[in-house]
C-alpha positions in Angstrom: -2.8 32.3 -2.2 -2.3 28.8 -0.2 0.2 30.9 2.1 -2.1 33.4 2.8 -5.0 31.1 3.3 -2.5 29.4 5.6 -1.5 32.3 7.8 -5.3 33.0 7.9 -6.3 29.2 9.3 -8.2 30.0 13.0 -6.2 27.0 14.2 -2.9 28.3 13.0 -1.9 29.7 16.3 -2.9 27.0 18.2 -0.7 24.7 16.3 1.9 26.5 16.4 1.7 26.9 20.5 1.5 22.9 20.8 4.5 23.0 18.4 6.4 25.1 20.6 5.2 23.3 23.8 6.6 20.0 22.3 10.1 21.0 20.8 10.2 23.2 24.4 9.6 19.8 26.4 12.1 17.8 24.4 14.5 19.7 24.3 14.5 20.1 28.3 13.9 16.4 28.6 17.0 16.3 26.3 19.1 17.5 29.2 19.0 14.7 31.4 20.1 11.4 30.9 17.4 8.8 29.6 17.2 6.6 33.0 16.6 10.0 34.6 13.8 11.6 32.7 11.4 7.7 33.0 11.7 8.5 36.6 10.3 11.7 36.8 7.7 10.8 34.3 7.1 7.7 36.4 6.7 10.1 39.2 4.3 12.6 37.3 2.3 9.5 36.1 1.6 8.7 40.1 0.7 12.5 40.8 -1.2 12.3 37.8 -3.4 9.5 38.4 -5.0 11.1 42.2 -6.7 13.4 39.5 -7.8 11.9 36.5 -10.7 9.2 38.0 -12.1 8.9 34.8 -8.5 7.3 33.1 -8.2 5.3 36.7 -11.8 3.9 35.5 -10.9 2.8 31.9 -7.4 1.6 32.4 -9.0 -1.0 35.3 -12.2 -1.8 33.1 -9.9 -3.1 30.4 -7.7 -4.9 32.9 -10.4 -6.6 34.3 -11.6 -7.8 30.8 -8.1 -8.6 29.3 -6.7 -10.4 33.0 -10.8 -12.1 34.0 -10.0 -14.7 35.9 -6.1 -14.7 36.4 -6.2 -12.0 39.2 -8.5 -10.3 41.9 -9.8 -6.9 41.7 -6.8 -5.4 44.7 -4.4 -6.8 42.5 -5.9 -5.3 39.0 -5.9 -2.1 40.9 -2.6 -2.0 41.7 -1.6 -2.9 37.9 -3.6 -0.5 36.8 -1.7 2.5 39.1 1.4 1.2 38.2 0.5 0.9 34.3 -0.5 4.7 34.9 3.1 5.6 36.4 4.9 3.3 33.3 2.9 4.8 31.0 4.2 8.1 31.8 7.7 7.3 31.8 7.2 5.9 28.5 5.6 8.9 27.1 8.2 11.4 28.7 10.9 9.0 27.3 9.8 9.0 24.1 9.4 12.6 23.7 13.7 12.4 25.2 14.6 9.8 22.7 13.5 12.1 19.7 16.9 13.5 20.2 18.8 10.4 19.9 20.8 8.9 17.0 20.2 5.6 15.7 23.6 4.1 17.2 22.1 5.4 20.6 19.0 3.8 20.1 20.4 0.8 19.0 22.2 0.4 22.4 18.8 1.2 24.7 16.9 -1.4 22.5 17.8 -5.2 22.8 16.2 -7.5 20.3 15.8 -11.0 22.7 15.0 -13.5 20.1 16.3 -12.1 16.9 16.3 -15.6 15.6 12.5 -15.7 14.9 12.6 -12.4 13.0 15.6 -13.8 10.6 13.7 -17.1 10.2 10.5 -15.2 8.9 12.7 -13.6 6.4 13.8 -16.7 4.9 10.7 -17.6 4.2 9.5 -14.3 2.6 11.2 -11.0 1.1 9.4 -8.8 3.1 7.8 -8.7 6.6 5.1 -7.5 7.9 5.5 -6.3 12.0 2.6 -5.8 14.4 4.2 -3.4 17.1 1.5 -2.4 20.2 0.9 0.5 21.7 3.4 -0.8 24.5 6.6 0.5 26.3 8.4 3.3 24.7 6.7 2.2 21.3 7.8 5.7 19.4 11.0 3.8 19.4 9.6 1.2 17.0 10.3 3.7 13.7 13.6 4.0 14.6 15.1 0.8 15.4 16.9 0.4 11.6 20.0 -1.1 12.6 18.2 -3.8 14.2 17.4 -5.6 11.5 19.4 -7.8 8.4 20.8 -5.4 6.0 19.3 -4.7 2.6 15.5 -4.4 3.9 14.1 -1.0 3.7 12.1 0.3 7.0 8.4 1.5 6.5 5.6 2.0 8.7 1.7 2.7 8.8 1.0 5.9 10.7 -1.9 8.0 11.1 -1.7 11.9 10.7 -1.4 14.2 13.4 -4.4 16.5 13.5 -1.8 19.2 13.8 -0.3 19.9 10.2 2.9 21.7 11.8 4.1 19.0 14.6 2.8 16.4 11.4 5.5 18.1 8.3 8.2 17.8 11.3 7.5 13.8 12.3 7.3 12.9 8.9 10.7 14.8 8.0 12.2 13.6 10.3 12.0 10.0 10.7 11.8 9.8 6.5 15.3 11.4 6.7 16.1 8.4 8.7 15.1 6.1 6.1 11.7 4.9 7.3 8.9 5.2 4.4 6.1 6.2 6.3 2.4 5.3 4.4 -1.2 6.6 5.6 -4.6 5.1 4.6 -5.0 7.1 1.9 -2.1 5.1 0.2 -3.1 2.1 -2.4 -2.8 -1.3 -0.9 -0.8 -2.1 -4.3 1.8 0.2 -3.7 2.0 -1.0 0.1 2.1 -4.7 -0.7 4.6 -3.9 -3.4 6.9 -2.0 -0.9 6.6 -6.0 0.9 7.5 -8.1 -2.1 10.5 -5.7 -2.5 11.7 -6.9 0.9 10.6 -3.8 3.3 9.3 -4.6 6.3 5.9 -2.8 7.5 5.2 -1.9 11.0 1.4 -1.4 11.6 -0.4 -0.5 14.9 -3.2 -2.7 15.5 -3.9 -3.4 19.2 -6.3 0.1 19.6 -10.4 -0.1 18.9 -11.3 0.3 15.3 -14.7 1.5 15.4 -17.1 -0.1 13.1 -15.2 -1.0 10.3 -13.4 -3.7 12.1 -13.6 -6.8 11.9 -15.1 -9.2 14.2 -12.8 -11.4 16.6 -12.3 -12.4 19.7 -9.6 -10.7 21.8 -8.8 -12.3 25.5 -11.8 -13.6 25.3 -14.1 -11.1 24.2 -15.8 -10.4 20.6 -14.7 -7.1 19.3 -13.8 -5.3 16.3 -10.1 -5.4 15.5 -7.8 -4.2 12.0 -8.1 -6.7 9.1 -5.0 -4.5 7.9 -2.5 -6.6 8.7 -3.7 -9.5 8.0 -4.6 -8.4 4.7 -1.4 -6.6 3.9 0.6 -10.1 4.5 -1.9 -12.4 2.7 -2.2 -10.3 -0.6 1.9 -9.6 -0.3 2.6 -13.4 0.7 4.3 -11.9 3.3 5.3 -13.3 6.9 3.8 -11.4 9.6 5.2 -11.0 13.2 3.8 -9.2 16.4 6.1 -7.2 18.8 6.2 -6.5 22.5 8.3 -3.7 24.2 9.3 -4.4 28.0 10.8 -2.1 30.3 13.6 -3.8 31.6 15.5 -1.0 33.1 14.7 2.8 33.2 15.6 3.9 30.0 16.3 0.6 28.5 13.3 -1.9 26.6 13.6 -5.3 25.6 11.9 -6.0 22.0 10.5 -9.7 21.7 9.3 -11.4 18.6 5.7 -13.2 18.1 5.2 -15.9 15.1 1.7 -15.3 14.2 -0.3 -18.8 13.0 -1.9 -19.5 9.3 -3.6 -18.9 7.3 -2.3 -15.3 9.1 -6.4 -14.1 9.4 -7.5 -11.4 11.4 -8.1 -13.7 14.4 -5.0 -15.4 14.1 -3.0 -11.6 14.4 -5.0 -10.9 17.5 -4.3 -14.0 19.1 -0.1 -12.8 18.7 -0.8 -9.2 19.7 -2.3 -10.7 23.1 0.9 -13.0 23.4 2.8 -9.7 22.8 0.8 -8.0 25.4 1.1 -10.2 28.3 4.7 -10.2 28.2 4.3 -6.9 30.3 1.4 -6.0 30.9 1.8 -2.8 33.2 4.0 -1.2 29.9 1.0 -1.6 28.0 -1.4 2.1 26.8 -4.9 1.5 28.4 -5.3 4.6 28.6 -8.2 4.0 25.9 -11.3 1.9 26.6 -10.3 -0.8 24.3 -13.8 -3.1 24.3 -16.2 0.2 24.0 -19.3 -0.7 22.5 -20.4 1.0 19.3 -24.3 0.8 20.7 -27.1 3.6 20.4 -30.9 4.0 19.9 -30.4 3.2 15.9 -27.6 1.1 16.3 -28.7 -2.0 19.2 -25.9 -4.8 19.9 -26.5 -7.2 17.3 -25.2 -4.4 14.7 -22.5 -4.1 16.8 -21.2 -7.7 17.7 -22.9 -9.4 14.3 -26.4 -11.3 14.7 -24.6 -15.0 16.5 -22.2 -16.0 18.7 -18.4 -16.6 17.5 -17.5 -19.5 19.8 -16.9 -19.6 23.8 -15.2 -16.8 25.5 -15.9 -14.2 27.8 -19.4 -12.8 27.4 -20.8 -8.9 27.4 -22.1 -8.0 31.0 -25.3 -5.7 30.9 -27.7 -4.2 32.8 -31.5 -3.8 31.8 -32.7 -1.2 34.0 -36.6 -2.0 34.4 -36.5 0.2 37.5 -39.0 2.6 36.6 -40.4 1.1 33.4 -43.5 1.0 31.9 -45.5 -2.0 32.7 -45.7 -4.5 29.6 -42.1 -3.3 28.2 -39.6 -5.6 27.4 -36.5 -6.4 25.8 -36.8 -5.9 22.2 -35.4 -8.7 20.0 -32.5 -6.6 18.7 -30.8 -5.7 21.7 -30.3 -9.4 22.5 -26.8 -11.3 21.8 -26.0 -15.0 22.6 -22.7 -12.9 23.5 -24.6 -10.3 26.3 -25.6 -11.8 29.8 -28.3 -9.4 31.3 -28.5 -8.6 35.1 -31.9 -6.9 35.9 -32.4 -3.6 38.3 -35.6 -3.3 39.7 -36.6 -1.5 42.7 -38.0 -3.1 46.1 -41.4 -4.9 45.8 -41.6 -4.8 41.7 -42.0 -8.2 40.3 -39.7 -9.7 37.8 -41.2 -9.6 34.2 -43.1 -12.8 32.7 -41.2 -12.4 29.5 -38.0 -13.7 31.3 -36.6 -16.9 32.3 -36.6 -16.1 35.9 -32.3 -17.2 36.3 -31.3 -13.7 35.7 -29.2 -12.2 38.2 -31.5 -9.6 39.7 -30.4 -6.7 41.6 -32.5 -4.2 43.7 -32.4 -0.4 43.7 -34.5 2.6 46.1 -36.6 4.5 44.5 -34.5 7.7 44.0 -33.9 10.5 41.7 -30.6 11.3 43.4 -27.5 11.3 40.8 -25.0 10.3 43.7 -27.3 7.6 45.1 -27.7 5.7 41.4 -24.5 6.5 40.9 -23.3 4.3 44.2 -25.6 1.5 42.7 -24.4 1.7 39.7 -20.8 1.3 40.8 -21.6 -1.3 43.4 -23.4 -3.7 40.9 -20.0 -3.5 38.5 -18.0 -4.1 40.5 -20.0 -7.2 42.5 -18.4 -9.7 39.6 -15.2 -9.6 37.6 -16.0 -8.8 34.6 -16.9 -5.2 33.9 -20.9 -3.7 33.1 -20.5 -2.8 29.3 -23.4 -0.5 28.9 -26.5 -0.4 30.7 -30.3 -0.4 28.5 -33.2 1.6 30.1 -36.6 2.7 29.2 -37.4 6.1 29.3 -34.6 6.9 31.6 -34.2 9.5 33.5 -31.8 12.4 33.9 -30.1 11.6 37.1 -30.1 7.9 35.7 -28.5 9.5 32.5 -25.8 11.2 34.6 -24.9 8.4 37.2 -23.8 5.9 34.3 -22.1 9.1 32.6 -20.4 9.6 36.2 -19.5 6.1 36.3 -17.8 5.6 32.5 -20.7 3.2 31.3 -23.0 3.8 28.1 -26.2 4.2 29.1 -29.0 3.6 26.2 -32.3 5.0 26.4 -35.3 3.2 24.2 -38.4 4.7 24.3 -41.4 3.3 25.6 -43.3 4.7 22.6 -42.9 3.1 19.1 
């Protein structure tokens, strides 16, 4: 019966077509030497990035939030092209080292400061490793021989929503000897796998969603993974995080991080940023990192907690009065001491009593045009260095709706009704 309810799945054919598309692709990439195939990745990255605007727009937002400050936006945009290109090569390599051996990996990966990763083990059986979603990171489950002997390899990983490509990653890098664990696994039996003297890789540097917790990372609050953190306090564990450089085409450099005590959520993220800026064109972000979690129901202060968690880089907002009801204003929820506010009205309307009058204000025509707003809209973000974060309106409009859509910006709607 499970057979047949398998052959009868709607998606059945589907996975099995991205199967074959990915065994097809490594096993061609397989062909070439591994300096050979991060070229011509790097190369489709570059053709690749004149049509995908809306990846151009995330990679640079995060780049300008992660880098405020240390470089101008011409120089952010030419990081964020060539983290597109790297990326690719990366990605293309990765698929090419699936068909490597763990002697051949072993001589593509160099461990620069192996010293730091043998002292953490004196001081605990097992480890815990925070790798990021940097260089050739698929690498990261396979890199067994470099480290001591008599520690067992494990990793967190999250299942592919393809069940066919899934059964085949898991096989095959558990026949190498890594134990892979999901979130479905007890913590007990993860943190006992630590105080047997396996060391844990887990993925942390990527947006969590709401059940994160609240940090601040370069600068800004977010969300962030308490899993490491918690896997390493309630094993007594050390806990590292990892960076992967290119160094050559083909070749990565693996660097050790100490992360500080008492080893909290905040002190893991301040590591993973250390591990980051050691290259930060090999680094995926390809993902819009600081997205806000924000929507009619759910205002900023659910988001970002009800106060401020010391200095840093603040949210950047616009409140769109253009066009709103007279007597609206802010309401007390959708305020933060963490959110700065710039205010959009149109020529001639007055600025509300209800504010302090030092806002940054910024002036708009009197359009229903998509590509007009859309012009503004991109024009005020980019008029300071750090990025808009989401935009809150009153009963806006369609076009309005579309132009911060166009533009990769939330847009929130409240109505002007209770």
């Amino acid at each position: 019966m499970a057979r047949e309810s398998s052959e009868n799945h709607p998606k059945l054919w589907k996975w099995r077509l991205e199967w074959l598309a990915q065994t097809g692709i490594e096993k061609l990439v397989g062909l070439f030497p591994g300096p050979v195939v991060f070229r011509f990745g790097e190369a489709l990255g570059g053709l690749a990035w004149h049509f995908m605007p809306f990846r151009q727009r995330v990679i640079l937002r995060n780049l300008r939030i992660a880098f405020y400050g240390e470089h101008d936006l011409p120089t952010l945009r030419q990081m964020a092209r060539e983290t597109f290109r790297r990326t690719a090569g990366n990605l293309l390599s990765a698929m090419h080292s699936t068909h490597l051996s763990l002697e051949e990996i072993d001589r593509i990966v160099t461990v620069e400061n192996q010293e730091v990763l043998e002292s953490a083990l004196t001081r605990s059986p097992g480890l815990a490793l925070m790798p990021s979603h940097m260089g050739n990171w698929e690498l990261l489950s396979r890199i067994n021989l470099k480290f001591p002997p008599g520690h067992k390899m494990g990793a967190f990983y999250r299942p592919l929503n393809n069940p066919i490509l899934n059964a085949r990653v898991l096989a095959h890098r558990e026949h190498e000897g890594t134990r892979l664990f999901s979130k479905r696994d007890s913590f007990h039996y993860v943190t006992g796998f630590l105080r047997e003297g396996g060391i844990l890789g887990i993925l942390a540097d990527q947006r969590v969603g709401h059940q994160g917790e609240l940090v601040r990372y370069f600068g800004r609050l977010t969300r962030a993974s308490p899993l490491p953190s918690l896997m390493a306090r309630r094993s007594k564990s050390e806990i590292l995080s990892m960076s992967v450089r290119t160094v050559a085409p083909g070749k990565w450099a693996i660097r050790y991080h100490p992360v500080n005590r008492p080893h909290k959520t905040a002190d893991c993220m301040v590591a993973i940023e250390q591990a980051l800026k050691e290259s930060p064109t090999d680094v995926f972000w390809l993902q819009e990192r600081w997205k806000v979690y924000i929507s009619p129901k759910h205002p900023i202060r659910k988001w970002l907690g009800p106060d401020s968690m010391g200095e840093g880089n603040p949210h950047r907002a616009l409140l769109w009065l253009a066009g709103a009801p007279a007597g609206w204003q802010l309401p007390e929820e959708w305020t933060h001491p963490d959110v700065i506010y710039e205010i959009v009205l149109v020529p001639g309307q007055e600025l509300p009593s209800w504010l302090t009058g030092t806002e940054i204000v910024h002036t708009v025509a009197v359009t229903n045009d998509r590509d007009l707003l859309r012009k503004s809209i991109e024009a005020i973000d980019l008029a300071a260095g750090l990025p808009i974060d989401y935009i809150l309106a009153c009963d806006a409009s369609k076009a309005l709706v579309k132009a911060a859509g166009k533009e990769s910006i939330p847009l929130v709607s409240l109505s002007s009704t209770p």
